[in-house]
BANU-870022 format. One record per residue (C-alpha): residue in three letters; x, y, z; residue number from 1. Coordinates in pm, 1 decimal, always signed. Layout:
% residues N
<node 'ALA', <X, Y, Z>, NUM>;
...
% end
This chain:
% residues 281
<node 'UNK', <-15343.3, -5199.6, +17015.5>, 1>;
<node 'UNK', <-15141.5, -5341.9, +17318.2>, 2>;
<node 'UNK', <-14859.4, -5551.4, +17188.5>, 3>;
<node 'UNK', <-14842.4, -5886.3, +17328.5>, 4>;
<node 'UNK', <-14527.1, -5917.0, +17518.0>, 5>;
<node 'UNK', <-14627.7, -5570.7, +17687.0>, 6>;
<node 'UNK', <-14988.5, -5737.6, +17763.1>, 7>;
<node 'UNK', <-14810.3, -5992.6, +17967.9>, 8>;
<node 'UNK', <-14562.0, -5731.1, +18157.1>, 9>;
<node 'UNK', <-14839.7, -5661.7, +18418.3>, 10>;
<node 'UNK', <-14994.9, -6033.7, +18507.4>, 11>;
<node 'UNK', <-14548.2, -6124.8, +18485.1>, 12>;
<node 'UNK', <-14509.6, -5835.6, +18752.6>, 13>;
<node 'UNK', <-14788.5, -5978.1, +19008.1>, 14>;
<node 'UNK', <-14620.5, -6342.1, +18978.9>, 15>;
<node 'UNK', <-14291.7, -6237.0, +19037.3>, 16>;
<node 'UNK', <-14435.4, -6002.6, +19337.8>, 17>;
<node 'UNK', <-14652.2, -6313.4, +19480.9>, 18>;
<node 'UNK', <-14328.7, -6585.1, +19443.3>, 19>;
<node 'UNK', <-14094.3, -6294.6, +19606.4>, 20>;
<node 'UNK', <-14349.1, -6251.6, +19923.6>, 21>;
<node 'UNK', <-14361.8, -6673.5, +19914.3>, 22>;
<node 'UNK', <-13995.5, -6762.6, +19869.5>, 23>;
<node 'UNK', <-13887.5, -6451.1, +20144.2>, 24>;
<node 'UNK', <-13967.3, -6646.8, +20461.6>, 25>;
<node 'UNK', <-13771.8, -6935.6, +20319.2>, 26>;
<node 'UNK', <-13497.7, -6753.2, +20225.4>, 27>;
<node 'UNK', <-13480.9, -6596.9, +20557.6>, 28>;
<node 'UNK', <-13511.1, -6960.4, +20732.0>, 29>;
<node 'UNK', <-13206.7, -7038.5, +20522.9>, 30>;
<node 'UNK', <-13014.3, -6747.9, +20612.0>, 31>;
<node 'UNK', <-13047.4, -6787.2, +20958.6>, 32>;
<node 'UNK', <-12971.0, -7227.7, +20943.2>, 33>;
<node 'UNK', <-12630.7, -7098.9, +20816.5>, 34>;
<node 'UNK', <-12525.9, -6813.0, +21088.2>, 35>;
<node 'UNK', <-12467.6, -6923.3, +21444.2>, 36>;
<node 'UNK', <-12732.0, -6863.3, +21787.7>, 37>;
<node 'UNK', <-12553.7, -6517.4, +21886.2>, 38>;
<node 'UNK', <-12546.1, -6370.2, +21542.8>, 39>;
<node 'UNK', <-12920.7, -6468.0, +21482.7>, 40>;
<node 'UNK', <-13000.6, -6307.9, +21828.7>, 41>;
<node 'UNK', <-12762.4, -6024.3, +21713.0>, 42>;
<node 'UNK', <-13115.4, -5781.3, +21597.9>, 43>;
<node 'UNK', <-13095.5, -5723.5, +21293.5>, 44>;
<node 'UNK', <-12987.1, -6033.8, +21149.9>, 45>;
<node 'UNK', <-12753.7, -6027.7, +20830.4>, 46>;
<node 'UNK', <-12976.9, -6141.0, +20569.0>, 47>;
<node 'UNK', <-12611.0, -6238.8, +20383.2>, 48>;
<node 'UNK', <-12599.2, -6669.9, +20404.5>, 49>;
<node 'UNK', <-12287.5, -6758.6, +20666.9>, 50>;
<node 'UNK', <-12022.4, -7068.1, +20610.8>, 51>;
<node 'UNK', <-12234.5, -7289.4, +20888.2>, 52>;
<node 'UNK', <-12550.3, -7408.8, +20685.9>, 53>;
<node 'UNK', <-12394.7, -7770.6, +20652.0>, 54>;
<node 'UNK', <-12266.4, -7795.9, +20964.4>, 55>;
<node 'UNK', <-12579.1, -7704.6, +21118.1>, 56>;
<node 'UNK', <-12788.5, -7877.6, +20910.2>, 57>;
<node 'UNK', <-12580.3, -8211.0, +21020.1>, 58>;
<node 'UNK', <-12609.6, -8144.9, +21361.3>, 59>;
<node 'UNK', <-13004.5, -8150.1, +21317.4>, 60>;
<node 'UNK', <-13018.9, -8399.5, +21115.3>, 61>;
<node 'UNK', <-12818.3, -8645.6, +21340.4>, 62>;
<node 'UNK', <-12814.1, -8504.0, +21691.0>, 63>;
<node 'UNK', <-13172.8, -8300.8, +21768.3>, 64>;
<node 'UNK', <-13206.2, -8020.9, +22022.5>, 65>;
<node 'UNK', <-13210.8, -8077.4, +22412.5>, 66>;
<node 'UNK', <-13559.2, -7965.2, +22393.8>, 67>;
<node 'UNK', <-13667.6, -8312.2, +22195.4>, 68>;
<node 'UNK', <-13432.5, -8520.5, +22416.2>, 69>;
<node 'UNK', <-13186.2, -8549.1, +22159.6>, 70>;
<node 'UNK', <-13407.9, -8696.4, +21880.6>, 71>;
<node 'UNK', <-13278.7, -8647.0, +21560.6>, 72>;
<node 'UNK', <-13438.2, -8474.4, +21252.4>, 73>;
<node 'UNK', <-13354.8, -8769.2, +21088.4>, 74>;
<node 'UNK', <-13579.0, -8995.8, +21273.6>, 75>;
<node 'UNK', <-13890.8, -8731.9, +21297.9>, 76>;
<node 'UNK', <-13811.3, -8708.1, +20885.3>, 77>;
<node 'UNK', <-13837.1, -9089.9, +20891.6>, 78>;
<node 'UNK', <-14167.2, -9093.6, +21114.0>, 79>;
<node 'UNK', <-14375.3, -8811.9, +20891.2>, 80>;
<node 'UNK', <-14284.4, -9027.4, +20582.3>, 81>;
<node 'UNK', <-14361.9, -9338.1, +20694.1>, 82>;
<node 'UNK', <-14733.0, -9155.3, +20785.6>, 83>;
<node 'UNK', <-14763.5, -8982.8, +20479.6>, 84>;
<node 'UNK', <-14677.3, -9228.7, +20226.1>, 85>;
<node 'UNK', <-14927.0, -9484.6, +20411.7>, 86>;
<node 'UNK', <-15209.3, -9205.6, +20465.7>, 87>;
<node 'UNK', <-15193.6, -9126.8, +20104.9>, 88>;
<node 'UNK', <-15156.8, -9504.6, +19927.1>, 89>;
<node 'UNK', <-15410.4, -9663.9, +20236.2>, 90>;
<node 'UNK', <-15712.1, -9391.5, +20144.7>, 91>;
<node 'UNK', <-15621.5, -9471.4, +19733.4>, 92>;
<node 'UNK', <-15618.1, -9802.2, +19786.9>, 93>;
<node 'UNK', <-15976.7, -9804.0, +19957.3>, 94>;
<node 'UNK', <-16137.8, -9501.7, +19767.2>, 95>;
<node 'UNK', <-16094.2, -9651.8, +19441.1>, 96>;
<node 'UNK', <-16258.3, -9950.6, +19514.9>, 97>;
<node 'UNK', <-16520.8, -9799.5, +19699.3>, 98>;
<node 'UNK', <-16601.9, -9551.4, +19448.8>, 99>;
<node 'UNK', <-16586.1, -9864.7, +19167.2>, 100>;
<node 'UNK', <-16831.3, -10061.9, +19408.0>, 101>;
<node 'UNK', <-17069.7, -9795.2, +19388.1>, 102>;
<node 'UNK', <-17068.5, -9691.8, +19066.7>, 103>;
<node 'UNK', <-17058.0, -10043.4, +18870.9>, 104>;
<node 'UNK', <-17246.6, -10260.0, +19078.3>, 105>;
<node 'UNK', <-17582.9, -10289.9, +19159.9>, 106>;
<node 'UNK', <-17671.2, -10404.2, +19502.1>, 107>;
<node 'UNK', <-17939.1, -10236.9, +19771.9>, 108>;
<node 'UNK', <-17890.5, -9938.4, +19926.8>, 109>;
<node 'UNK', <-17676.8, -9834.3, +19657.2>, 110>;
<node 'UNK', <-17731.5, -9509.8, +19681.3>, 111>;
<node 'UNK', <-17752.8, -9497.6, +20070.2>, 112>;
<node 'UNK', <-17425.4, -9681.9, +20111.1>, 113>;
<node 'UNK', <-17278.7, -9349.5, +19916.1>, 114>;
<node 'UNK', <-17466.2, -9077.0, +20095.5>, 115>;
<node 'UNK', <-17310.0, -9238.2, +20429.4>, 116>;
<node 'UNK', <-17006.4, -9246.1, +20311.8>, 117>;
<node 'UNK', <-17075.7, -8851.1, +20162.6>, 118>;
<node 'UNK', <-17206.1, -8707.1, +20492.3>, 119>;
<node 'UNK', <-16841.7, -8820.9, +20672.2>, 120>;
<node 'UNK', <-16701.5, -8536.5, +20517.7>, 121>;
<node 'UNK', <-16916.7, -8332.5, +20797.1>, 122>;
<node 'UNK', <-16699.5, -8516.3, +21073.3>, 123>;
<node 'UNK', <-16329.3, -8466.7, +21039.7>, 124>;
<node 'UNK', <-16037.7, -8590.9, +21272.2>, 125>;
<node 'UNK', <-16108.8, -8271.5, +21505.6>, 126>;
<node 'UNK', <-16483.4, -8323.8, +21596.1>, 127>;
<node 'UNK', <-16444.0, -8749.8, +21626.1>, 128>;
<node 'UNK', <-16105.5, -8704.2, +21820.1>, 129>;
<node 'UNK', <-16201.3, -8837.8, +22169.5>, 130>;
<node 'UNK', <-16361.4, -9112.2, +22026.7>, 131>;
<node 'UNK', <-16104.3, -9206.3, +21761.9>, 132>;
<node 'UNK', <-15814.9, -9196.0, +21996.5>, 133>;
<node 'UNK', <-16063.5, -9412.5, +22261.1>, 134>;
<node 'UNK', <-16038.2, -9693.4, +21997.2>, 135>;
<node 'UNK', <-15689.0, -9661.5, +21926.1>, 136>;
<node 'UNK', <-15588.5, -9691.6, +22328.1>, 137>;
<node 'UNK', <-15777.8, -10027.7, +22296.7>, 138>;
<node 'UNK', <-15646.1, -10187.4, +22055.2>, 139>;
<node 'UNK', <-15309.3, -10076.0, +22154.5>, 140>;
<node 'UNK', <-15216.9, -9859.0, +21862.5>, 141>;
<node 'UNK', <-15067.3, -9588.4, +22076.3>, 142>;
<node 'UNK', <-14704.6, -9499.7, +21997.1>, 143>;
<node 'UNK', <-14689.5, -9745.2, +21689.3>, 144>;
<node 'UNK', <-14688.6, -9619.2, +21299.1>, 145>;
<node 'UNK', <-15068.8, -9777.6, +21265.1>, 146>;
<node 'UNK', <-15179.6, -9578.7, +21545.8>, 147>;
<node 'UNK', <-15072.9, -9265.3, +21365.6>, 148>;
<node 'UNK', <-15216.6, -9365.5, +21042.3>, 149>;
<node 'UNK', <-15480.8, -9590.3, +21012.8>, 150>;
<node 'UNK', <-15735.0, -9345.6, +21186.8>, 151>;
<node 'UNK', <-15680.5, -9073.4, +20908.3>, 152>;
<node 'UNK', <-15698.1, -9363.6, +20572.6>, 153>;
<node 'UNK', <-16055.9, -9334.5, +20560.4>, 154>;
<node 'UNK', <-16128.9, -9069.5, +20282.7>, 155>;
<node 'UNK', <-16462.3, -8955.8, +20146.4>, 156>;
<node 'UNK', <-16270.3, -8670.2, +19946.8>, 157>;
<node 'UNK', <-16106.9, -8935.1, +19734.9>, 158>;
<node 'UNK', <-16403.0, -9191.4, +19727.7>, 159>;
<node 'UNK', <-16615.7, -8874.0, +19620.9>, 160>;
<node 'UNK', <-16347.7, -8749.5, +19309.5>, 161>;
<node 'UNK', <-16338.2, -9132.0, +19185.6>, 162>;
<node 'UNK', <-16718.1, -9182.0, +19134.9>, 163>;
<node 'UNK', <-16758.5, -8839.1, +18945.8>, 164>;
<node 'UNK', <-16477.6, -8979.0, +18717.8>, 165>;
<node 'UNK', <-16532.2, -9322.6, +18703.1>, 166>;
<node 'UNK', <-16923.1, -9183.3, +18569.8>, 167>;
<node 'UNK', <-16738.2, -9042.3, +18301.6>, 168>;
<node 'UNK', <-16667.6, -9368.2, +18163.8>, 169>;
<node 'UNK', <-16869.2, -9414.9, +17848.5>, 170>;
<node 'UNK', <-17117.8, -9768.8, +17924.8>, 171>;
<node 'UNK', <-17004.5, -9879.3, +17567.3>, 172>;
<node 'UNK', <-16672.9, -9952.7, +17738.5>, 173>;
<node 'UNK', <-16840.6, -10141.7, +17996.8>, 174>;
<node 'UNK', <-17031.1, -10342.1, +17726.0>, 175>;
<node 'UNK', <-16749.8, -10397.1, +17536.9>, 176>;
<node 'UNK', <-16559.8, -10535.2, +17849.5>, 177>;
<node 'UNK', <-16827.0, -10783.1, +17920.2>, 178>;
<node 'UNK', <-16852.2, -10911.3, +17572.3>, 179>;
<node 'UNK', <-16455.8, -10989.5, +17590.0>, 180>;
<node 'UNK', <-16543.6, -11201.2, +17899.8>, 181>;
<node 'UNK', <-16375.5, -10925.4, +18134.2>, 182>;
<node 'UNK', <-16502.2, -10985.1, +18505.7>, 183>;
<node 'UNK', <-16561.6, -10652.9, +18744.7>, 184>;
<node 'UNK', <-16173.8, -10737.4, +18874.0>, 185>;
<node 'UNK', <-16052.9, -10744.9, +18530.7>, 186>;
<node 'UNK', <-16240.0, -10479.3, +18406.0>, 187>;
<node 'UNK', <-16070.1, -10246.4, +18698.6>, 188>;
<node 'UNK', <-15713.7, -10372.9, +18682.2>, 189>;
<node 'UNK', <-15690.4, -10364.2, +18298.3>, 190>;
<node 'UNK', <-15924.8, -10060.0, +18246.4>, 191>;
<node 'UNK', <-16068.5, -9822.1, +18474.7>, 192>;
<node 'UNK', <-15693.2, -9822.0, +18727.1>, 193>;
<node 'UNK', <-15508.6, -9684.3, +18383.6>, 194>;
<node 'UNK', <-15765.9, -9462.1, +18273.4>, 195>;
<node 'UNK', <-15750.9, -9284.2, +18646.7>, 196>;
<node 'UNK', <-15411.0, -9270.6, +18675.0>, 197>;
<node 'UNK', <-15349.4, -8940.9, +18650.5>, 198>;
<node 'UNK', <-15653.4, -8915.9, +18911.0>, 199>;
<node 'UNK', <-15441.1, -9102.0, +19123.5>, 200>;
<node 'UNK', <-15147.3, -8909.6, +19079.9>, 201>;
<node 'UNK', <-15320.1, -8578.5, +19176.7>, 202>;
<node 'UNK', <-15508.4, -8744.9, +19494.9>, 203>;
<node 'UNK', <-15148.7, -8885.6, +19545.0>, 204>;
<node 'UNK', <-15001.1, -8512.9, +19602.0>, 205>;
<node 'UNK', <-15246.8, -8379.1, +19773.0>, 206>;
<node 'UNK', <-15309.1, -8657.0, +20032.6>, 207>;
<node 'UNK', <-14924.8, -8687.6, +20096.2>, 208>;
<node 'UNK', <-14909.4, -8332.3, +20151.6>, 209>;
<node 'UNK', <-15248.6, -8358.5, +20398.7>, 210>;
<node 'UNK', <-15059.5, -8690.0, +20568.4>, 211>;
<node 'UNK', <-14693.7, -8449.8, +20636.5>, 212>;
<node 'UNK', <-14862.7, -8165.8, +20746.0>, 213>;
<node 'UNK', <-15083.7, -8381.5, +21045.2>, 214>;
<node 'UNK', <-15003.9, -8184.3, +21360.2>, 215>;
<node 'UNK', <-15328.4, -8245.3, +21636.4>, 216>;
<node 'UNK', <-15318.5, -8668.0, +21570.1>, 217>;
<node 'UNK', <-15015.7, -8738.9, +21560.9>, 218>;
<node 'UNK', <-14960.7, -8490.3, +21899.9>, 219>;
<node 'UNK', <-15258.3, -8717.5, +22073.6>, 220>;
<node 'UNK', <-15134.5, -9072.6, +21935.1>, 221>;
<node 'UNK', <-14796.1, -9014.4, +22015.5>, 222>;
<node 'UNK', <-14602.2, -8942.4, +22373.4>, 223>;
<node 'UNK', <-14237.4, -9113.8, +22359.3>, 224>;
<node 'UNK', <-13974.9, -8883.0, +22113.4>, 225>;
<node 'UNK', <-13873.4, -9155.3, +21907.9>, 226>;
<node 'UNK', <-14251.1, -9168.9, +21718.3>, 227>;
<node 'UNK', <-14188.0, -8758.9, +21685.1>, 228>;
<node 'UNK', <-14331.5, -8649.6, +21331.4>, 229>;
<node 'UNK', <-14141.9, -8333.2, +21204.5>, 230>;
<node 'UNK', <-14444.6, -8128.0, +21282.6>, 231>;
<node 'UNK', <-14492.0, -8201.4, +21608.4>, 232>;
<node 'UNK', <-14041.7, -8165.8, +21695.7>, 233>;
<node 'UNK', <-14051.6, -7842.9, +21501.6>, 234>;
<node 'UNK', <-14311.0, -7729.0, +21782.0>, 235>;
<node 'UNK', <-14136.9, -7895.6, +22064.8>, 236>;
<node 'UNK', <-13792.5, -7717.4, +21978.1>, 237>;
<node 'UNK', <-13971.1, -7398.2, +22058.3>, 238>;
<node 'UNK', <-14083.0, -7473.6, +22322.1>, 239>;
<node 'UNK', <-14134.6, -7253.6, +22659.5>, 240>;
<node 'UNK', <-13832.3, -7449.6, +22879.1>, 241>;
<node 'UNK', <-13552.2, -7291.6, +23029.0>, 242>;
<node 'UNK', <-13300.4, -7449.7, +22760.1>, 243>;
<node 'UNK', <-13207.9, -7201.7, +22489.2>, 244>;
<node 'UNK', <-13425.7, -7203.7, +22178.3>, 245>;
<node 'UNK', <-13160.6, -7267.6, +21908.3>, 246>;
<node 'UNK', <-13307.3, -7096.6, +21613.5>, 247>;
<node 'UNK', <-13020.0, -7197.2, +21375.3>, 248>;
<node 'UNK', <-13107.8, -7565.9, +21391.1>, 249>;
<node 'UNK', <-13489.1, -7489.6, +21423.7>, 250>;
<node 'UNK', <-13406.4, -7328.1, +21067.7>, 251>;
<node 'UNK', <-13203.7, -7581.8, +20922.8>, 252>;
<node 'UNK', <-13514.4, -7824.0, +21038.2>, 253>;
<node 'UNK', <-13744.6, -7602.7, +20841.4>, 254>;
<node 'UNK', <-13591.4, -7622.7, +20516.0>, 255>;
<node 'UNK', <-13534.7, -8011.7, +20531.1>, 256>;
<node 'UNK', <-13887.6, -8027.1, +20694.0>, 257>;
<node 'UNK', <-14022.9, -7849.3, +20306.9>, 258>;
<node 'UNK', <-13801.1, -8066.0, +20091.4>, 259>;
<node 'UNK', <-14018.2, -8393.1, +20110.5>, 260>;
<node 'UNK', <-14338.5, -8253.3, +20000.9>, 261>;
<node 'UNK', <-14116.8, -7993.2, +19761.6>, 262>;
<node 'UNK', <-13993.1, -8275.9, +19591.4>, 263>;
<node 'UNK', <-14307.2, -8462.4, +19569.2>, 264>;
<node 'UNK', <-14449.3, -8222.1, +19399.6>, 265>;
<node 'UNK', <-14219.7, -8145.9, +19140.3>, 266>;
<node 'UNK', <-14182.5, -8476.6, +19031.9>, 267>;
<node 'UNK', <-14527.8, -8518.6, +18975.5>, 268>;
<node 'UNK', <-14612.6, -8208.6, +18854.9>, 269>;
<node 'UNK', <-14713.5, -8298.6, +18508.5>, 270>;
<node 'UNK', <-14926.8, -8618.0, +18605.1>, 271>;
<node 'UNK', <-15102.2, -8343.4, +18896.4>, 272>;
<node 'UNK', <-15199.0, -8124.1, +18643.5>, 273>;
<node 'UNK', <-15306.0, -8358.8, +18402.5>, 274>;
<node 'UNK', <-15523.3, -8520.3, +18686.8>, 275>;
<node 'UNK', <-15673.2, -8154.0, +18794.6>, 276>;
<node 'UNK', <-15730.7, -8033.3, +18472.0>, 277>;
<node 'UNK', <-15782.1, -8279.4, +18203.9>, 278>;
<node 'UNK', <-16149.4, -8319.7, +18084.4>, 279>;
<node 'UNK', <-16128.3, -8622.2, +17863.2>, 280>;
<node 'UNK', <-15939.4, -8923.3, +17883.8>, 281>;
% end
């Protein structure tokens, strides 16, 4: 019979392997923020960290590349957080409601009103684009932080994983709610918003995550470099001009560009899990 520490060697071994071949890129992307433009160019590059991480780092953070006019990562840091954080609180703070309409009240077309809102999930920001960015040209959102997130708030996902939990809520709670005198605003503020909060904390995550990683949007809504999101300057400092690509500050903008969303996560690590996993509240 296997023991169990030498049960575990062989599922251990594949981990390590898959957070080696995951980590490795952004190890690399570190090594080459801290070397300078000829030794990166130098094939092959020293995969040793140099002394000029910090230095380069700074000079990304405050003073961009000629190839985004100068913007600094700072600012296109600024921009993507500013979208995120209002992508992922604007589509929490109308999918619970939504989902709390349908499922408590009673009202015509009940069901219909949630099939419509289902069958959006069939028409993401890539097939209504034209049309989308139409509307947001007249009403003047263009270049402004609503233009590059009020378009994307709108969530089915979240509407959809708030109904199937707030049906898990036993009626004898709802019962016992009325007979306390608790109205339907009561009865979500004092009950049914503490009972999802882990729900919201996983949605949370994940929609942040969707809201930094937005490339085609926020490359339509925006033309003028001081809206840049990180995305969209990371792309731009490649780009195909005659100025020199520097790779050392494209680097250091890669690492602070995965810190954000690093750190989100971590943070609320236990309350995702809880949210993803847990049965029973």
């Amino acid at each position: 019979m296997v023991s169990a520490p030498r049960s575990a060697i062989v599922p251990h071994a594949i981990l390590i392997a898959g957070l080696v071949i995951v980590l490795f890129p952004i190890f690399v992307a570190f090594v080459a923020a801290s070397h300078t433009l000829p030794e990166i160019l130098n094939a092959p590059m020293s995969l040793v960290p140099g002394p000029h991480f910090l230095s380069n780092t700074i000079e990304a953070l405050y003073a961009g590349t000629v190839k985004t006019s100068g913007t600094p990562v700072a600012r296109m840091l600024f921009n993507s957080a500013v979208m995120a954080l209002a992508i992922a609180i604007g589509k929490i703070a109308i999918s619970l409601p939504s989902a709390y309409a349908v499922v408590f009240f009673r009202f015509p077309l009940r069901r219909t009103c949630f099939w419509a809102i289902f069958v959006t999930l069939m028409l993401p920001v890539e097939v209504r684009i034209m049309p989308t960015y139409r509307i947001a040209a007249d009403l003047s959102l263009i270049n402004s932080y609503a233009g590059l997130t009020l378009p994307l708030i709108a969530s089915a996902t979240a509407t959809l994983l708030f109904r199937q939990f707030f049906l898990t809520i036993p009626d004898e709670l709802v019962e016992a709610a009325k007979i306390d005198g608790a109205g339907p605003w009561r009865f979500l503020v004092d009950t049914v918003v503490p009972l999802s909060k882990t729900n919201i904390a996983a949605l949370f995550v994940i929609l942040f995550i969707y809201g930094w990683n937005q490339y085609l949007w926020p490359l339509l809504v925006t033309d003028t470099p001081a809206m840049t999101t990180i995305v969209i300057g990371m792309r731009q400092m490649i780009g195909n001009g005659d100025a020199e690509t520097e790779w050392q500050l494209i680097m250091a903008t890669a690492i602070l560009a995965i810190l954000p969303p690093t750190a989100v996560v971590v943070l609320m690590q236990r309350w995702f899990v809880k949210g993803l996993v847990e049965a029973e509240k």
